[in-house]
C-alpha positions in Angstrom: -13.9 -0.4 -10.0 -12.0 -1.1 -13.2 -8.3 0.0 -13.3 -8.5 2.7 -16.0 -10.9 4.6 -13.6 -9.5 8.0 -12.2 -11.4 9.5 -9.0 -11.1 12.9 -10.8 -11.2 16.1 -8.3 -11.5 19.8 -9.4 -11.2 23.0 -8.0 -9.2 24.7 -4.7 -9.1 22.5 -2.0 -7.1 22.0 0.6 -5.1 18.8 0.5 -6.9 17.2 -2.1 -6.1 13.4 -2.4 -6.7 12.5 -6.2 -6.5 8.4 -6.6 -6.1 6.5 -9.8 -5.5 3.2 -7.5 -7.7 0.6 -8.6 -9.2 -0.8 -5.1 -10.1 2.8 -4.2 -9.8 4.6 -0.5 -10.5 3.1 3.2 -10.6 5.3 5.9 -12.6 3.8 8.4 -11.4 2.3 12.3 -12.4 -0.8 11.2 -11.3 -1.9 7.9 -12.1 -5.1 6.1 -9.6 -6.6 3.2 -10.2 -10.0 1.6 -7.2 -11.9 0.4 -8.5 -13.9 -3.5 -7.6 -14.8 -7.2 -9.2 -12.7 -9.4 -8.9 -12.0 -12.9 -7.4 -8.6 -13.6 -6.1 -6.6 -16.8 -2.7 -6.1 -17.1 -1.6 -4.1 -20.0 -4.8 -4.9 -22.0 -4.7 -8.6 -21.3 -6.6 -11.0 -18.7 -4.6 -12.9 -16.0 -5.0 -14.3 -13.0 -3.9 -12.3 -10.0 -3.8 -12.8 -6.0 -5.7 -9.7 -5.2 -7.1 -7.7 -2.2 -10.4 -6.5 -2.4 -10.2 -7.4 -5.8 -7.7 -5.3 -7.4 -4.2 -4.9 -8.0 -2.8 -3.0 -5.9 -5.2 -3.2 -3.3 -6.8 -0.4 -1.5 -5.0 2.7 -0.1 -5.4 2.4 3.8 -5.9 6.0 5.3 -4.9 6.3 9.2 -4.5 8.8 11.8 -1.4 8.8 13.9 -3.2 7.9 17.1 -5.9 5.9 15.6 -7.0 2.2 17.0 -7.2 0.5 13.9 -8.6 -2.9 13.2 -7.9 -4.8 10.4 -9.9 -7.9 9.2 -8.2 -9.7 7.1 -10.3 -12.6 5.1 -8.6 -15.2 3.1 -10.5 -16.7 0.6 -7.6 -18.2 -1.7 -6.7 -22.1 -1.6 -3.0 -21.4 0.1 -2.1 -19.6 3.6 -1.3 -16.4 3.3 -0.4 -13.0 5.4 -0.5 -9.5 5.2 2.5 -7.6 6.7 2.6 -3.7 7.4 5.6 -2.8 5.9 7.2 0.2 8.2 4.6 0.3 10.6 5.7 0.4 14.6 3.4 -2.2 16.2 3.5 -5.2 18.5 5.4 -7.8 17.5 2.4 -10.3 17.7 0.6 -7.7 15.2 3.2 -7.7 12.3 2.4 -10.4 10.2 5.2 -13.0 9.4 4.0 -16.5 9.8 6.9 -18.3 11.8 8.5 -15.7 13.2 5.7 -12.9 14.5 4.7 -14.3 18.3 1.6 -16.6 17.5 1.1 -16.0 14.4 1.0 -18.8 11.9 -0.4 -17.3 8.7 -3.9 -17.2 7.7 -5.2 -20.4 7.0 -7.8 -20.4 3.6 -11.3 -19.7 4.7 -10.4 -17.9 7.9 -9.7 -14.4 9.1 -7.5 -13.1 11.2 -7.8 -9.3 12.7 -4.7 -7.2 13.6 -5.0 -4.6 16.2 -2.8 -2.1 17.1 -2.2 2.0 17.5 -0.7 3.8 14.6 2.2 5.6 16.2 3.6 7.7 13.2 2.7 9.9 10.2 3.6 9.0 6.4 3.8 7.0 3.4 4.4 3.0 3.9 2.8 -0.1 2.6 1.6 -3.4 2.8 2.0 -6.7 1.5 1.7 -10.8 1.9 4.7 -12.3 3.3 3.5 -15.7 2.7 5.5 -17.8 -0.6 5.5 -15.9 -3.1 2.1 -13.9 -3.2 3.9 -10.2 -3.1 4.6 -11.1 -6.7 1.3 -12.2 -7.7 -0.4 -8.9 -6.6 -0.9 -8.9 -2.6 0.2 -5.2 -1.5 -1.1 -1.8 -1.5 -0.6 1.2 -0.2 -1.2 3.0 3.4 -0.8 6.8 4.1 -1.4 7.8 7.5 -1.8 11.5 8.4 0.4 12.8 11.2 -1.1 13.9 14.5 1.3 17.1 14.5 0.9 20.0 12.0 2.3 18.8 8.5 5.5 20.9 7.5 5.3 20.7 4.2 1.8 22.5 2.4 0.4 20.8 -0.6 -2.5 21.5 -2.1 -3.3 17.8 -3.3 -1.7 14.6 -3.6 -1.7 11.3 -5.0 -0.2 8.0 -4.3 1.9 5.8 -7.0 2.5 2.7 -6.2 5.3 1.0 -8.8 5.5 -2.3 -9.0 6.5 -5.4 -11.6 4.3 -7.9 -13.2 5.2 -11.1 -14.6 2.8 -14.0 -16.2 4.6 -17.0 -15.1 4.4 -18.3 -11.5 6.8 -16.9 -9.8 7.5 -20.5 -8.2 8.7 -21.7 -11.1 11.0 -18.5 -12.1 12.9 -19.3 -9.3 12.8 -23.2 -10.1 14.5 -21.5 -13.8 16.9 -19.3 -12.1 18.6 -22.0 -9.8 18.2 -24.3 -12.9 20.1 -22.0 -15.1 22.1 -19.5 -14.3 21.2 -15.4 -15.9 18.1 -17.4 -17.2 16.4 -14.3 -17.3 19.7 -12.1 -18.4 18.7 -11.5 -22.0 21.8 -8.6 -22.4 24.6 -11.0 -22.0 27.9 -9.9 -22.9 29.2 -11.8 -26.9 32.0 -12.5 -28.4 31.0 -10.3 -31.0 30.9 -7.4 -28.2 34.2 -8.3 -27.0 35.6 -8.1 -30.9 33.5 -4.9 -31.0 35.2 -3.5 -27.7 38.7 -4.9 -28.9 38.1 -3.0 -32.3 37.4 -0.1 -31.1 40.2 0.1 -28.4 42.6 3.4 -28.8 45.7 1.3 -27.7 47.5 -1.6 -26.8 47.3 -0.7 -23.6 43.4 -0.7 -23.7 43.1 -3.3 -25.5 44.7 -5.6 -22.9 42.3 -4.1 -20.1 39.5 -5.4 -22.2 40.8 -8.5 -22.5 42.0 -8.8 -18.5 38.2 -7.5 -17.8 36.5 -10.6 -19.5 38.9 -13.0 -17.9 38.2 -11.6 -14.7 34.6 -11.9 -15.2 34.8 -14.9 -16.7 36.8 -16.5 -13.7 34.2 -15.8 -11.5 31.4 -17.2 -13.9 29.0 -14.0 -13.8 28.3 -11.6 -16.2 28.5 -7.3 -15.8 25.5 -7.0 -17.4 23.6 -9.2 -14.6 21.9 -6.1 -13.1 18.5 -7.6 -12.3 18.3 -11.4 -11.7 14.5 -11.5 -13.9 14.1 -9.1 -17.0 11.2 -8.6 -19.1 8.8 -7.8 -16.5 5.7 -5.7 -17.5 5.9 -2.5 -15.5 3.0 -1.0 -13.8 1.9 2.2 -11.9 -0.8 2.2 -9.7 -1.6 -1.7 -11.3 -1.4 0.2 -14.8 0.7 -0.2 -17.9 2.4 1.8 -19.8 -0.6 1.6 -22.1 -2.8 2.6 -19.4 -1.0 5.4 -17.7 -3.2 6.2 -14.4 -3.6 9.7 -14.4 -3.1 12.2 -11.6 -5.1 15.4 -11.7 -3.5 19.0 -10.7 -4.2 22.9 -11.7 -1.6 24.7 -12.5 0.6 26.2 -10.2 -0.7 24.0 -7.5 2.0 22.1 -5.1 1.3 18.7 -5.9 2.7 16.0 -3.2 3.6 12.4 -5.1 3.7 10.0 -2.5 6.0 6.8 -3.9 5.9 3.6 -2.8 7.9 0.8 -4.6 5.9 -2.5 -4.5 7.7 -4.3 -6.4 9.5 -8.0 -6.0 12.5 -7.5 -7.6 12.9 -4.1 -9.5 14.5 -0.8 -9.0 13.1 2.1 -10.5 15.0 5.7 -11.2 12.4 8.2 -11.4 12.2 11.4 -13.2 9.3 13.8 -14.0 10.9 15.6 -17.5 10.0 19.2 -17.5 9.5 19.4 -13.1 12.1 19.4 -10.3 10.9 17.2 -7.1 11.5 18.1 -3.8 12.2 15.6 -1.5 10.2 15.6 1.9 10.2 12.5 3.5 11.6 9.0 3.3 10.1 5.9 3.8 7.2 8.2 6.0 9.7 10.1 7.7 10.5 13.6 7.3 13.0 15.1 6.0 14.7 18.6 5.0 13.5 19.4 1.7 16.4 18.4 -1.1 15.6 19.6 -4.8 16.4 16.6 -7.5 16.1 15.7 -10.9 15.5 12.1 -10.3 16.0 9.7 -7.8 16.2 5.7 -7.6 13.9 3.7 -5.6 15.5 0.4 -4.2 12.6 -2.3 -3.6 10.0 -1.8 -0.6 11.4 2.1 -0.3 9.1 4.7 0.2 9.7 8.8 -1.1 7.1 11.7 -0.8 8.2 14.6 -3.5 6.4 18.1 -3.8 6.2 19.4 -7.4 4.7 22.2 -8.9 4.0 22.1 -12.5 3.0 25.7 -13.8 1.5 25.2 -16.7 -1.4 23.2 -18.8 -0.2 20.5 -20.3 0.7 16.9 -19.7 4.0 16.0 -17.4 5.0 12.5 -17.7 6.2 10.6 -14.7 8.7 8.5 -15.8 9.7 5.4 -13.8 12.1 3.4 -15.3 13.5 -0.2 -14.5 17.8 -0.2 -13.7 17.9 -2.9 -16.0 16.7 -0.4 -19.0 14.2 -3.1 -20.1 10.8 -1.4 -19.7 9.2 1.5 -17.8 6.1 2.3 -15.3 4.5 5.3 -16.5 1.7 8.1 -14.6 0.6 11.3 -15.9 0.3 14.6 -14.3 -2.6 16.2 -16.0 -5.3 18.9 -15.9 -7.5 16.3 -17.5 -8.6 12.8 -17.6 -8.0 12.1 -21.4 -4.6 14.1 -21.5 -2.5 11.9 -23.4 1.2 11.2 -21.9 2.8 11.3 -25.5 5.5 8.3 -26.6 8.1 6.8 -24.1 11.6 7.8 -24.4 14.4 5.7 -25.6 15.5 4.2 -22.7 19.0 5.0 -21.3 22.1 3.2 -22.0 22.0 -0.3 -19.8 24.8 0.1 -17.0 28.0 -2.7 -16.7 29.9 -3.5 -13.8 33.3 -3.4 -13.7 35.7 -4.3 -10.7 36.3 -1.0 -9.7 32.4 -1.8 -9.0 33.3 -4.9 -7.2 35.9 -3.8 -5.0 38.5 -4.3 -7.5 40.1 -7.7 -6.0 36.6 -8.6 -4.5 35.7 -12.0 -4.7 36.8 -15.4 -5.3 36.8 -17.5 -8.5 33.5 -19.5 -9.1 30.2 -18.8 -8.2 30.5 -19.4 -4.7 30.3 -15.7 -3.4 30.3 -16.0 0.6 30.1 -19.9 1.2 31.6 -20.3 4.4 35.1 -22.3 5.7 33.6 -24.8 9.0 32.3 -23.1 11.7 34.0 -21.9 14.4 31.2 -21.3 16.8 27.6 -21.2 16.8 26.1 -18.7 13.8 24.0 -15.9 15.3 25.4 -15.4 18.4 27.1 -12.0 18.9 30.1 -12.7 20.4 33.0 -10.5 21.4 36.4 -10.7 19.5 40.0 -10.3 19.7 41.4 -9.1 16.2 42.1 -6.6 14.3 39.2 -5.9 12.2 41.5 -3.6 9.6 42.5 -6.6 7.7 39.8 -9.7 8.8 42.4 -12.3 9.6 40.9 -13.9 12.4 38.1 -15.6 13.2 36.4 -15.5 16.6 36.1 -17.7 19.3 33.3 -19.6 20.0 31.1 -18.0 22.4 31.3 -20.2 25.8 28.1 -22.2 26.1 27.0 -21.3 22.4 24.9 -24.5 21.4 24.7 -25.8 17.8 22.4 -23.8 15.5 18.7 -25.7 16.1 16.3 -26.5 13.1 14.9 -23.2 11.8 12.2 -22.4 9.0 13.1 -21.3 5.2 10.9 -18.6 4.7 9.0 -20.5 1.7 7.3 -22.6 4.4 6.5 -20.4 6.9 2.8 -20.4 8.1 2.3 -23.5 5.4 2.3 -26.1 8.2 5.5 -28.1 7.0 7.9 -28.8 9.6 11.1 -26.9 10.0 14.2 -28.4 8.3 17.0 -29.6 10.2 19.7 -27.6 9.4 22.7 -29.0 7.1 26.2 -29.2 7.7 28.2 -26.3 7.6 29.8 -26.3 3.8 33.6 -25.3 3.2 35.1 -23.5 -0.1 35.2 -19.6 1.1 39.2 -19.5 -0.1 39.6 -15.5 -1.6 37.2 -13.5 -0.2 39.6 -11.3 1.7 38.5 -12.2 4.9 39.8 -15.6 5.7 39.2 -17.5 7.8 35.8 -16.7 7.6 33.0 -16.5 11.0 30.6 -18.0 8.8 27.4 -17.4 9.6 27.8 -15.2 12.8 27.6 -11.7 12.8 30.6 -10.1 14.4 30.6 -8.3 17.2 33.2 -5.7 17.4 32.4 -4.1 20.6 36.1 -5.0 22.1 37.5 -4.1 18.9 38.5 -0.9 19.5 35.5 0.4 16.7 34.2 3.5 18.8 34.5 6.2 16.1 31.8 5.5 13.1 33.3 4.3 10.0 34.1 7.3 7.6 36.6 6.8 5.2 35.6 5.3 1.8 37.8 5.1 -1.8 38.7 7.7 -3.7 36.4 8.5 -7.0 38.3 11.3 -8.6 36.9 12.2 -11.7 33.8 10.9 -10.9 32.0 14.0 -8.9 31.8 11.9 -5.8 33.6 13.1 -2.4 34.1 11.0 0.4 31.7 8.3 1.1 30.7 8.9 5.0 29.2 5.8 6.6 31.4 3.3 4.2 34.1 1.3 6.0 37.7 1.2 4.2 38.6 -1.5 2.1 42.4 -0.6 1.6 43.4 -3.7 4.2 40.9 -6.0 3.3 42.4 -6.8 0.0 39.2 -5.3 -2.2 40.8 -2.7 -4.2 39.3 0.4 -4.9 35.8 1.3 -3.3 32.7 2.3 -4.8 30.5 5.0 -3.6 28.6 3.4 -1.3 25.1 5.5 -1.8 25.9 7.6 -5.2 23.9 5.9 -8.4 24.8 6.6 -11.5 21.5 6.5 -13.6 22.9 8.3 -16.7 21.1 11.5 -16.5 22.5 14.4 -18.4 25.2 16.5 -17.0 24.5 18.9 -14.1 21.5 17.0 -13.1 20.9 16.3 -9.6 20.2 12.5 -8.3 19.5 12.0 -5.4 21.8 10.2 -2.8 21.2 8.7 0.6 23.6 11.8 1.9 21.0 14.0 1.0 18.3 12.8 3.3 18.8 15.2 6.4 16.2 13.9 9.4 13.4 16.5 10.2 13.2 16.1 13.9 14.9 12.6 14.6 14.0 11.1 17.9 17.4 9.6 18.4 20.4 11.7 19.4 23.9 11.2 18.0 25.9 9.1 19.8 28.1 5.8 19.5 27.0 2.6 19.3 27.7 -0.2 21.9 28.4 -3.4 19.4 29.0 -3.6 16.0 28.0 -6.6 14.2 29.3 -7.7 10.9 26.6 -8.8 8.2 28.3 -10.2 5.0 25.7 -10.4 2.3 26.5 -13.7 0.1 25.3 -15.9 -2.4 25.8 -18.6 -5.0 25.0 -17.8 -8.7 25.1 -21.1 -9.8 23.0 -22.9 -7.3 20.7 -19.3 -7.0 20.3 -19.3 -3.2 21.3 -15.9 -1.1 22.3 -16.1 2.6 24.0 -13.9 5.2 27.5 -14.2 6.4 27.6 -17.6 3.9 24.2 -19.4 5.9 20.6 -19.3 4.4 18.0 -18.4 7.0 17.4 -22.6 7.5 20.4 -22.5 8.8 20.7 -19.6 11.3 20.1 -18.9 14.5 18.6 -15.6 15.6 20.8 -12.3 16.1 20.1 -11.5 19.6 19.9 -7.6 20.4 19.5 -6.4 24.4 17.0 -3.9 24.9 18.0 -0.2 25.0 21.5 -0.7 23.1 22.5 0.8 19.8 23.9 -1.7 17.6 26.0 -1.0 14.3 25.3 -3.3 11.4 28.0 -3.4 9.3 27.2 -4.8 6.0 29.6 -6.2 3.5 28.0 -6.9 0.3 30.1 -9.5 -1.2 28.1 -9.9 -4.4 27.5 -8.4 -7.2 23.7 -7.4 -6.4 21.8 -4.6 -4.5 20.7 -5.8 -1.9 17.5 -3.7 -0.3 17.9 -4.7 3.8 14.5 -4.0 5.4 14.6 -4.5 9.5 11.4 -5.2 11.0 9.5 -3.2 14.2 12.5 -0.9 14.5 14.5 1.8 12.4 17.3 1.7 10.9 19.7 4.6 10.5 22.0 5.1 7.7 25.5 6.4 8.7 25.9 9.0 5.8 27.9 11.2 7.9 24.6 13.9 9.2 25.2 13.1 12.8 21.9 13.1 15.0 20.4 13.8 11.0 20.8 10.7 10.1 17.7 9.4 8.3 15.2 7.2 9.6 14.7 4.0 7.7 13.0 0.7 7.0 14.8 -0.1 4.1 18.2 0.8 3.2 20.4 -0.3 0.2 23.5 -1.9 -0.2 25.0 -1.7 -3.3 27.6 -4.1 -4.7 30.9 -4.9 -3.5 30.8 -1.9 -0.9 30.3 -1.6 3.0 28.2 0.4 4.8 27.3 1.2 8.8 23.3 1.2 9.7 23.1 2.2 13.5 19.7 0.5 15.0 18.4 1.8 18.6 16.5 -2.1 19.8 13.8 -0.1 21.3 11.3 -2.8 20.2 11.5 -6.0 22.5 10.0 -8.7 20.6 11.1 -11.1 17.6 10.8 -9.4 14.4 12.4 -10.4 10.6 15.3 -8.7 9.3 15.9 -10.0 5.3 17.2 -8.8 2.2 13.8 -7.3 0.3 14.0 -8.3 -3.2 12.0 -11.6 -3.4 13.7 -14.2 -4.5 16.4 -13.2 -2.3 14.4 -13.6 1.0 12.6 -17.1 -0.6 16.0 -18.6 -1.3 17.5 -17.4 2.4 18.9 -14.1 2.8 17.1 -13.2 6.2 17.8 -13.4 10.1 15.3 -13.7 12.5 16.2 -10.4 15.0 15.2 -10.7 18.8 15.1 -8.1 21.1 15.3 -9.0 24.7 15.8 -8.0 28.1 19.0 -8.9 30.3 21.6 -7.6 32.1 24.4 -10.6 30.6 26.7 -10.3 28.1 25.5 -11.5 25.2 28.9 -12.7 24.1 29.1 -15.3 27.0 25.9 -17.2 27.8 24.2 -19.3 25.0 20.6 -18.6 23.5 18.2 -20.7 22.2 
């Protein structure tokens, strides 16, 4: 089935699913998916993808909450390869990451491997290699999985759009450029003739020498405000379509459409707007929530939104997804027919600058080495509990009695590849300025002695900016960082009065976990060097870590600390994560949640999923080049802080 095709449906029905995905619908017990390169048209031009089924994206998987499902999964390309069920609740054996999923090595070319489990929830989620690089290439596609229950929210028909980015070089070797030369891919660098532009047009001395203070302080640290994205010029698809090929997605007037979003991409967020129609948010990443009216909203990488609109009259509404870096859009049309034509693309919106009110203020040390850690105290990933007061981070733990040296581990670039692990280095020194000195390198702090009970509610004041209090974001005021940003506000320039959607919104529809405190909170600092383009946690790449090491039953608060000047989208496998945005026991449920620069923000996690599972930082090149833990869940009765782990 070629790409431009649109499975067109007419008349009233009742739910109607209208696809313009390429690989079509699969809604069988048994479902059969081959893994291959194939030669697909992207934007009117032939290239070489890594497909399933042959297309790109691959074919929407239909379940039943309930359903045994079976999935055979072929692999018929030269190179190992995976698929993982992004947000699904399954066995830890069933979930698809070579080297870290129990006995599961990847799937070797020529073979097939079949993944069994029970589908234990309803809604939108994905899927998608986790092998190298192949995400990139065009291995994912959607599943939607109809809920057991009654559906709260009536539509009348729906479609799936799956956004995603597309480039033609191997993605091997744009991370080869990227750690060859720094904002290789920046091409909105900040000039001199800017700064003589800025300087021209300042209204006062005093202005004037902000400017100037601004590019020294950016220029100490070697990184540019304009670095939004780490790769630009990406081609931009929707449902494996182009702009010039705009999938279209059929309704009848007054009709409640439900659009089912699912960001596929590697490395691009999207804000999303539908001029002309107000969305209604229902659910996020396939759960539920209480319906929250928006403008627009922005999708981090791997997140998942269902939206309900209801366009009233005959003409063409033009979904509009466009990239944070303002270099391109993915585009769909809502239309009552298959030739409507979506009209030109908008200008796109003014390209967004950080500042270091966006960076904490006094966040970060000079150079490019944003997180690299002083020598280690005690052995990273264990979980260990600590005397000091965590209001200023002046002290660094003690090492857990017993801990062992961190063992070889696997970069995720080799998993299910058949190298060997790599032994891990040396711990590295040069973490002077980061406001939390001395450092725990790698470890993730526990703070369960600390004194921590209440959840973290205070964040910086934004007056002037419309933003109140940031629930769920720790305060920065001791830890030398200046003024905070919002935590889960975006700014995505859209006119005045509109409503954008913020992770406060999302308001659980029947959570399954009660309010309550957690019993450990461990510290997760986000880092990374520019320079040398590798991304770690807590100043240690993944070849270097040891497992975080969860008991079964507890509730543990991950406190992240982004330290750099990226979003970071954290996806936690086999288990939710909850956002603390300050709802209570309404707290969303999610797989994914963002963490945008230079802030810090609370995820609670109930470990009600014994097993080992990934835990990584979801934009590609972040994971490849080592920001992810492996996460096990275990049972025992021991402190965790006092008896070493393998």
């Amino acid at each position: 089935m070629s790409r431009s095709h649109v499975l067109w449906l007419t008349g009233a029905v009742a739910l109607a699913v209208a696809l313009s995905l390429p690989g079509g619908l699969a809604t069988a017990g048994v479902y059969e998916l081959t893994i291959d390169q194939t030669t697909v048209d992207i934007g009117g031009r032939l290239r070489t993808a890594m497909t399933v089924n042959g297309t790109v994206p691959g074919p929407l998987l239909r379940w039943q909450e309930g359903e045994d499902v079976e999935l055979r999964v072929t692999n018929r390309m030269k190179e190992t390869s995976s698929i993982h069920w992004h947000g699904i609740l399954l066995p830890p054996s069933q979930d698809g990451v070579p080297g870290i999923s129990p006995g599961f090595h990847g799937i070797a070319p020529g073979e097939t491997f079949t993944y069994r489990f029970r589908v234990r929830q309803g809604g939108t989620y994905w899927y998608h290699s986790h092998s190298g690089t192949q995400e990139q290439s065009g291995v994912y596609g959607p599943i939607v999985i109809t809920p057991a229950g009654r559906e709260p929210f009536r539509a009348d028909r729906e479609h799936v759009v799956v956004l995603s980015d597309w480039t033609d070089e191997d993605p091997r070797r744009v991370i080869a450029n990227l750690k060859a030369v720094p904002g290789y891919y920046n091409f909105a660098r900040r000039t001199g003739a800017d700064l003589f532009r800025d300087m021209a047009n300042a209204r006062d001395p005093a202005e004037r020498a902000a400017i100037w203070n601004d590019r020294l302080d950016w220029a100490e640290m070697r990184m540019d405000p304009t670095d939004l994205a780490d790769v630009t010029g990406y081609t931009f698809l929707a449902n494996g379509a182009a702009t010039e090929q705009s999938p279209v997605l059929s309704f009848a007037p007054g009709e409640r459409v439900r659009l089912r979003f699912v960001n596929a991409s590697a490395m691009t967020y999207f804000d999303v707007r539908i001029p002309g129609l107000r969305m209604t948010v229902v659910a996020a990443d396939g759960n539920n929530v209480e319906p929250v009216p928006v403008d627009e909203f922005r999708i981090a990488v791997a997140e998942t939104y269902d939206v309900i609109v209801r366009p009233s009259e005959d003409r063409p509404y033009t979904v509009l997804a466009e990239s944070m870096d303002r270099t391109g859009f993915a585009r769909a049309v809502l239309a009552t027919r298959p030739d409507a034509d979506p009209g030109p693309l908008p200008e796109h919106r003014t390209r967004a600058v950080l500042t270091m009110a966006d960076m904490g203020a006094s966040f970060g040390p000079t150079g490019l080495e944003r997180g690299t850690p002083a020598p280690e105290t005690d052995a990273p990933g264990h979980v260990a509990p600590m005397e000091m007061d965590h209001g200023g981070h002046a002290a660094a733990p003690a090492p857990a009695p017993g801990a062992m040296p961190a063992p070889p581990a696997m970069d995720h670039g080799a998993m299910g590849h058949g190298q060997p692990p790599a032994a891990a280095p040396p711990p590295v020194g040069g973490h002077a300025g980061m406001g939390h000195a001395p450092a725990s390198p790698q470890m993730p702090m526990d703070h369960s002695t600390m004194g921590h009970g209440q959840p973290a509610s205070a964040a910086g004041s934004h007056a002037g900016m419309g933003h109140g209090p940031a629930p769920g974001a720790a305060d920065h005021a001791a830890m030398g960082h200046g003024t905070v940003p919002d935590t889960v506000a975006h700014d995505v320039g859209a006119p005045p009065g509109a409503k954008v959607l913020s992770y406060r919104d999302l308001k659980a529809l029947g959570s399954p976990f009660p309010a309550q405190e957690p019993d450990r909170v461990i510290e997760m600092r986000l880092t990374g060097n520019m320079e040398r383009y590798f991304w770690s946690i807590n100043g240690r790449k993944f070849s270097e870590a040891q497992p975080i090491v969860l008991r079964l039953g507890e509730r543990v608060r991950f406190r992240f600390i982004n330290e750099t000047m990226m979003n970071h989208p954290m996806h936690l496998h086999g288990m939710w994560m909850l956002p603390a945005v300050g709802n209570g026991a309404k707290n969303p449920l999610k797989h994914v949640v963002n963490i945008k620069p230079g802030t810090t923000f609370d995820v609670d996690v109930p470990a009600d999923a014994e097993g080992e599972w990934a835990f990584h930082c979801h934009l590609l090149f972040h994971m490849e080049t080592g920001m992810m833990r492996k996460v096990v869940v275990q049972r025992q009765t021991a402190s965790l802080g006092t008896e070493a782990r393998p």
